[in-house]
C-alpha positions as CSV (number, residue, x, y, z in Angstrom):
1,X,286.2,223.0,-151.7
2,X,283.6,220.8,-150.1
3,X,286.7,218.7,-148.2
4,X,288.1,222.7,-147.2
5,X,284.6,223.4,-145.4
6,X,284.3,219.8,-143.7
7,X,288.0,220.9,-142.0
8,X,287.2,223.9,-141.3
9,X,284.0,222.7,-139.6
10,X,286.0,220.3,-137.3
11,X,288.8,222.8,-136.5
12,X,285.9,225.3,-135.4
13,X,284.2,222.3,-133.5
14,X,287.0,221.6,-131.7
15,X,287.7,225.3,-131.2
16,X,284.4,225.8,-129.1
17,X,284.7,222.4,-127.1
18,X,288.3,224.1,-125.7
19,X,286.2,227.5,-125.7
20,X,283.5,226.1,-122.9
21,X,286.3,224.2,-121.0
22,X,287.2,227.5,-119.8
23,X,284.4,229.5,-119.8
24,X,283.4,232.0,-117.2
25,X,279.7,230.6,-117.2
26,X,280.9,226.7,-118.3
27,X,279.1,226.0,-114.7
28,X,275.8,227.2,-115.9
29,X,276.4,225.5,-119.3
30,X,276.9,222.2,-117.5
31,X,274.0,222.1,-115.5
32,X,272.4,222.6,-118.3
33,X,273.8,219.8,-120.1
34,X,273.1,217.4,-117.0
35,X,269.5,218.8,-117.1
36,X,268.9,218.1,-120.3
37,X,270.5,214.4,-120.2
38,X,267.9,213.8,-117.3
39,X,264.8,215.2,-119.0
40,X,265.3,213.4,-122.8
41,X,261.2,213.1,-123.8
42,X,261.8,217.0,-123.8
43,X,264.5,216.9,-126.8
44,X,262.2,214.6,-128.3
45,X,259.3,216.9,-128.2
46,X,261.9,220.1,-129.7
47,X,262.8,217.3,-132.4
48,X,259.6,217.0,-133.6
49,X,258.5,220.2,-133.3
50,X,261.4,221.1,-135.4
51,X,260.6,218.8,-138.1
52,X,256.5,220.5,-138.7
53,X,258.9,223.8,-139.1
54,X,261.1,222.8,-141.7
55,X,262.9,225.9,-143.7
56,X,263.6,225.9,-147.5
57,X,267.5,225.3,-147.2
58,X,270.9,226.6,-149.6
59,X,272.2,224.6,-152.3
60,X,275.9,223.1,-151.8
61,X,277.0,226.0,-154.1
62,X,275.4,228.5,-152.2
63,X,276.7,227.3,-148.4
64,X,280.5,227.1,-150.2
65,X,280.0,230.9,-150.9
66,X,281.3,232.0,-147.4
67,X,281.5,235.3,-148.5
68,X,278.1,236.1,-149.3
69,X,276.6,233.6,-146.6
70,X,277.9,234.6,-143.8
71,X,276.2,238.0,-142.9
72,X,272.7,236.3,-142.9
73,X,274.2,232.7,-141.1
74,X,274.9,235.5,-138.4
75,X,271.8,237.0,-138.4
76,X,269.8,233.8,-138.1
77,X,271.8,232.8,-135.2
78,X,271.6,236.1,-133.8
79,X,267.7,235.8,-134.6
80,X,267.3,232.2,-133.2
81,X,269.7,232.6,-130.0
82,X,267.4,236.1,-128.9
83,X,264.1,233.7,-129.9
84,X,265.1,231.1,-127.2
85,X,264.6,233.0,-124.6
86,X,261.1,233.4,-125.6
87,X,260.6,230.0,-127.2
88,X,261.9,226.8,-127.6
89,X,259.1,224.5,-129.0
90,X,258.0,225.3,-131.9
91,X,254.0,225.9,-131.1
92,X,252.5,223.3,-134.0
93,X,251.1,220.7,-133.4
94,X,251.8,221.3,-130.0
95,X,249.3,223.9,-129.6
96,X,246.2,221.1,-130.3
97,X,246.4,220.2,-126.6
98,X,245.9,223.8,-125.5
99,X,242.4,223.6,-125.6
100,X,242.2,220.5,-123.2
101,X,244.6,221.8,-120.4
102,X,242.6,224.8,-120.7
103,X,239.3,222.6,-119.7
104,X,241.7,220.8,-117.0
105,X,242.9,224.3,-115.6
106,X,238.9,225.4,-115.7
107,X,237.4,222.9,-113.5
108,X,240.7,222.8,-111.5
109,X,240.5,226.6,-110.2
110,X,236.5,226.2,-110.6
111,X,237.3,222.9,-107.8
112,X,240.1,224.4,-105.7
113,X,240.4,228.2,-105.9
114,X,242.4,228.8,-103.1
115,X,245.3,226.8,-104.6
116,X,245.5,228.8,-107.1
117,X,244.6,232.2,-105.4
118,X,244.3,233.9,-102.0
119,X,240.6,233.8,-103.0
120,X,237.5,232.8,-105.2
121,X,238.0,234.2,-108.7
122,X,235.8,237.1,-109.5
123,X,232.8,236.4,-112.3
124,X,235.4,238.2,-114.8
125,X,238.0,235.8,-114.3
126,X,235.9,233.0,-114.5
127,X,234.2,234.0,-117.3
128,X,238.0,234.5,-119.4
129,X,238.6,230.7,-118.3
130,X,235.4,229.7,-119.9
131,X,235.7,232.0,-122.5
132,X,239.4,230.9,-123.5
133,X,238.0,226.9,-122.9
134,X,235.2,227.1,-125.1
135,X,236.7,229.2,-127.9
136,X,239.8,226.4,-127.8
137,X,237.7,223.5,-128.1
138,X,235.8,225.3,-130.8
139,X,238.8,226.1,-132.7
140,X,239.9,222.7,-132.0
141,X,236.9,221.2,-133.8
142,X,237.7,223.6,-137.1
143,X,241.3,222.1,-136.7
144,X,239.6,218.4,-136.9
145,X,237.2,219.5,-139.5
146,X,239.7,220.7,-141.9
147,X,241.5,217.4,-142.4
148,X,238.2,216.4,-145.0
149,X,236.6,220.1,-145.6
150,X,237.7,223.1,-147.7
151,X,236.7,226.0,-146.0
152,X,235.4,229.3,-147.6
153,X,238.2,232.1,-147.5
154,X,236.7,234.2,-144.1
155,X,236.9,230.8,-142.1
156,X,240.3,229.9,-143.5
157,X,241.4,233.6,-142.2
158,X,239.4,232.8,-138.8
159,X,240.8,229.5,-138.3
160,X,244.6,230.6,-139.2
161,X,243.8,233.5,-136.7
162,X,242.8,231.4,-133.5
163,X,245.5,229.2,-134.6
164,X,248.2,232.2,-133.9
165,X,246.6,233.1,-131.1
166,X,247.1,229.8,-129.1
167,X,250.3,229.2,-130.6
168,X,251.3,232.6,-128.8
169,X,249.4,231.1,-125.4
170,X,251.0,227.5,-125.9
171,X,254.6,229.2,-126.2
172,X,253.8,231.4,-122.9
173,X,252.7,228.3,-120.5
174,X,255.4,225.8,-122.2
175,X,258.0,228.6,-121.3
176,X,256.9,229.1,-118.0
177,X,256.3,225.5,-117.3
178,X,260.1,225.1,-118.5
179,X,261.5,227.9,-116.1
180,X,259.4,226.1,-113.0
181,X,260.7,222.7,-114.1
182,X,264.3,224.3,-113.8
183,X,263.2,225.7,-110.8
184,X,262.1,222.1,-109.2
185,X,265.4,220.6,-110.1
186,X,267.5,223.2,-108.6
187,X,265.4,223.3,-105.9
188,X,263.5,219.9,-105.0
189,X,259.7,220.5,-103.2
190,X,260.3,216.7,-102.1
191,X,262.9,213.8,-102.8
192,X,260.1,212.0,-105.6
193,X,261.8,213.8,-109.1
194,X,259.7,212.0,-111.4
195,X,256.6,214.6,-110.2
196,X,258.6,217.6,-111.0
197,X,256.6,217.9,-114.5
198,X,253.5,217.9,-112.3
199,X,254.7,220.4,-110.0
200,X,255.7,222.6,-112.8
201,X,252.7,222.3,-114.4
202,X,250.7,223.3,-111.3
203,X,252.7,226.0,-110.2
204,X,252.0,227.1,-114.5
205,X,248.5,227.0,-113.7
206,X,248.7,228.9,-110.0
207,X,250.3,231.8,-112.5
208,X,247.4,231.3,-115.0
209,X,246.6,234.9,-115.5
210,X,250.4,236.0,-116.2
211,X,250.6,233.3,-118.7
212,X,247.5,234.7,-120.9
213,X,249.3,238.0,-120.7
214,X,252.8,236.9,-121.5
215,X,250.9,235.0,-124.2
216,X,249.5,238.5,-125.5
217,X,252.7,239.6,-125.5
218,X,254.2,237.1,-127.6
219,X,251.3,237.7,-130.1
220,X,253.2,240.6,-130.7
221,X,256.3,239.2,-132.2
222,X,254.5,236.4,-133.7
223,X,252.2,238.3,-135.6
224,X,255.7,240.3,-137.4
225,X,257.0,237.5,-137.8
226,X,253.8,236.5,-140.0
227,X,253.6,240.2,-141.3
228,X,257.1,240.5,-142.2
229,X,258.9,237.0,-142.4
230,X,261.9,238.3,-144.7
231,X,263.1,241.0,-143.1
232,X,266.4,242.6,-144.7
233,X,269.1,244.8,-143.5
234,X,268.6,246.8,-140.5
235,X,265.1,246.4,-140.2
236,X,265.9,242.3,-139.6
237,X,267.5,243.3,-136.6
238,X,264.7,244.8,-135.0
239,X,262.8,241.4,-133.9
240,X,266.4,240.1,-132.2
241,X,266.7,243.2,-130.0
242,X,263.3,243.4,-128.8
243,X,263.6,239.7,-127.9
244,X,266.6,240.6,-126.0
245,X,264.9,243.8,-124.5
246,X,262.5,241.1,-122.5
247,X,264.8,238.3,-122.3
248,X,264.1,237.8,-118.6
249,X,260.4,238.3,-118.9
250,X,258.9,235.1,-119.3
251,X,261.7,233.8,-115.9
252,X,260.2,236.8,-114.5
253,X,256.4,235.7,-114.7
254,X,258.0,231.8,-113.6
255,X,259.4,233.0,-110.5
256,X,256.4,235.4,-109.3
257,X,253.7,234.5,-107.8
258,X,250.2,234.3,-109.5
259,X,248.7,237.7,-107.6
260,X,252.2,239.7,-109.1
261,X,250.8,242.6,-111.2
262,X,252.2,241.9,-114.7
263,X,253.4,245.5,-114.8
264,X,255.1,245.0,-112.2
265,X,256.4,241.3,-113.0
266,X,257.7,243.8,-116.7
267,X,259.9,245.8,-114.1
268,X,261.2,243.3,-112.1
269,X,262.0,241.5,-115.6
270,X,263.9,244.9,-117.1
271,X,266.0,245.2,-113.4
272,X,266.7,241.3,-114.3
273,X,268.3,242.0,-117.4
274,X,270.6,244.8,-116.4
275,X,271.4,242.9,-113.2
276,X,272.4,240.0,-115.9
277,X,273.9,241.7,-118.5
278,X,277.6,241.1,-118.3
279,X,276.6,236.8,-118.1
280,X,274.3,237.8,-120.7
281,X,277.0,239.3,-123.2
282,X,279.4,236.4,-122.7
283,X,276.7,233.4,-123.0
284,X,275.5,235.4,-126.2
285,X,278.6,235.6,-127.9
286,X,279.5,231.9,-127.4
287,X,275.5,231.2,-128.6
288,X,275.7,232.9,-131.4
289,X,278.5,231.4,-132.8
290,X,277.7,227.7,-131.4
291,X,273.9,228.0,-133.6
292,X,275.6,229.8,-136.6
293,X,277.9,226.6,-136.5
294,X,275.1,224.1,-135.8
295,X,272.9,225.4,-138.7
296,X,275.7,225.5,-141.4
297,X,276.5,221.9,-140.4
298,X,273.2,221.1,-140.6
299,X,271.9,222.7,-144.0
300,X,275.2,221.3,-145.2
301,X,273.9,218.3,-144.3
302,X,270.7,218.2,-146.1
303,X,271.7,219.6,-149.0
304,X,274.1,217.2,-149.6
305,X,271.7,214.4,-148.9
306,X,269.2,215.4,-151.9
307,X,265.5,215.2,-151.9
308,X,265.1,211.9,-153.5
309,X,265.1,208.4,-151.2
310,X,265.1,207.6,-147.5
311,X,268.3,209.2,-147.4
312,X,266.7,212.9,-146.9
313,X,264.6,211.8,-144.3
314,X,267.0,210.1,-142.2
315,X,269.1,213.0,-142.7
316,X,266.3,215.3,-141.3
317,X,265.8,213.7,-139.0
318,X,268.8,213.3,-137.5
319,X,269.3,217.0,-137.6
320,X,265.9,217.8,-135.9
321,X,267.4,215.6,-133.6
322,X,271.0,217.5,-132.8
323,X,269.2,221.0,-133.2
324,X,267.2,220.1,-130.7
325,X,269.2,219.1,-127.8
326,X,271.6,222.3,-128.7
327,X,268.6,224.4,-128.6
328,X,267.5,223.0,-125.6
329,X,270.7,223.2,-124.2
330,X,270.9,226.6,-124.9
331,X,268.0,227.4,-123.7
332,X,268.6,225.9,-120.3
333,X,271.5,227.6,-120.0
334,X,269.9,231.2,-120.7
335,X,267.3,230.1,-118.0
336,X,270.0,229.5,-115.7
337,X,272.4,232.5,-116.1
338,X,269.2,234.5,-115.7
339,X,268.2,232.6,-112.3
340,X,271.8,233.0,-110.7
341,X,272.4,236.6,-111.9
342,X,269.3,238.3,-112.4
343,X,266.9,236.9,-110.1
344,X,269.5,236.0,-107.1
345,X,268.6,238.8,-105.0
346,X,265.1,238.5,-103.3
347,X,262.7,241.0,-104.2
348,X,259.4,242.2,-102.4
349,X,257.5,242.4,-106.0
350,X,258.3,238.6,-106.5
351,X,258.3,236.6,-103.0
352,X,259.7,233.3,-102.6
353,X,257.1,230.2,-103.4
């Protein structure tokens, strides 16, 4: 049985590679690829995000039971292809250096308003970047704290809170910063690529005020996802289509200037996604079934490496590794499609920077 699976895994392997020879977006898919191959500290930092957020995996008896396995292998990959285009890094532990870059964009706009504004932030704005910089570091101290002390229960319940709460700001900015990076290489400010991660990250912290809100809006999902992390039947789809409902959101945020209204950044988003839909269906179909595949192979993988030895590790690790460039691949490829088709007509809600 285990031989019949292996087989059936290379025939559908092979089946895909002829699939995206010919595919109606294999150009988008490409650049995505050659983005990727350029930019390799970035799969490295998906890898081992990946490998904090390891899942309890199936049992070799249980992934041979196609039957049975195959309605939730498609709903995860639905799940995880709609979750891309909110997230690709995993927030933990990556979400400990929140707290500094939010010091960093403090003094910056504090130093240099107009290069991150048309004028001097108001008291109330300042005050949410002090605010939001204090309140990190302070968390940030818990964080260090708990390594050596148990906490009573109201802290533990404090701590975890803040915790989700920059997790949902640290997967707003790395998004954003992601799309702007994407944006830099399609689009070079000057011939010097190595400072494109700079550029990215300033033109992130010229959008500052989106960001916080996109990261509200991903508290959203996160916190059902912490409410209700074993959704079945219908009610598991709801999460995927929601993603999908504001699939061009956080693109839209990337691509609009920092004085945009985020209401009005929403709209633009939602026009986006209907000007994108018909690339949309066809990169989500091929998606779908690529992650489905990828996640078989790779629970297949660790369950027939056992838990005992340096043999699981490895084995880990070199999933973490090939989940991440495919995510990341895929990921690059949905910020693409939605550039080209969604956001290639100039609008007066979102001017050109």
């Amino acid at each position: 049985m285990l031989q019949t699976t292996v087989l059936a895994l290379l025939g559908l392997s092979a089946g895909l590679a002829l699939h995206f020879r010919w595919h109606p977006l294999r150009r988008e898919f490409s650049d995505a690829w050659d983005f990727l191959r350029l930019r390799q500290p970035l799969v490295l930092l998906v890898a081992g995000a990946l490998l904090f957020h390891s899942e309890p995996g199936r049992s070799v008896t249980e992934l041979e039971d196609w039957q049975e396995l195959w309605p939730n292998l498609l709903r995860e990959a639905c799940a995880g292809t709609a979750q891309l285009f909110h997230e690709l890094v995993p927030p933990w532990p990556l979400v400990l250096a929140l707290p500094l870059l939010l010091v960093l964009l403090t003094v910056r706009v504090w130093r240099w308003p107009y290069r991150y504004g048309e004028r001097v932030p108001v008291p109330e704005q300042k005050l949410v970047l002090i605010g939001l910089s204090a309140t990190g570091l302070l968390w940030l101290g818990i964080e260090a704290a708990a390594w050596r002390t148990v906490y009573p229960e109201w802290l533990e319940t404090i701590k975890l809170a803040a915790r989700t709460v920059f997790a949902a700001l640290t997967t707003a900015g790395v998004q954003v910063w992601l799309v702007r990076l994407v944006v830099a290489w399609e689009a070079p400010p000057d011939t010097d690529a190595d400072g494109d991660a700079i550029t990215a990250l300033e033109a992130t912290f010229a959008r500052w005020q989106s960001v916080v809100l996109l990261g509200a809006f991903n508290l959203l999902w996160m916190a059902w996802t912490i409410w209700r992390p074993h959704d079945e039947g219908a009610v598991a789809w709801l999460l995927p289509e929601f993603w999908l409902l504001f699939a061009a959101l956080p693109v839209a945020v990337a691509v609009a200037n920092g004085r945009t209204a985020f209401w009005q950044t929403g709209a633009v988003a939602l026009k986006a996604l209907r000007r994108a839909l018909p690339a949309l269906a066809g990169y989500l179909i091929s998606a779908v079934a690529v992650l489905m595949l990828a996640r078989y192979a790779a629970e297949m993988a660790q369950a027939l490496g056992g838990v005992d030895g340096w043999l699981p590790w490895l084995v880990r690790g070199v999933s973490a590794l090939a989940l991440a460039m495919l995510r990341g691949w895929l990921c690059l490829a949905a910020i693409l499609i939605m550039l080209r088709h969604g956001f290639s007509r100039p609008s007066p809600a979102l001017p050109a920077r």
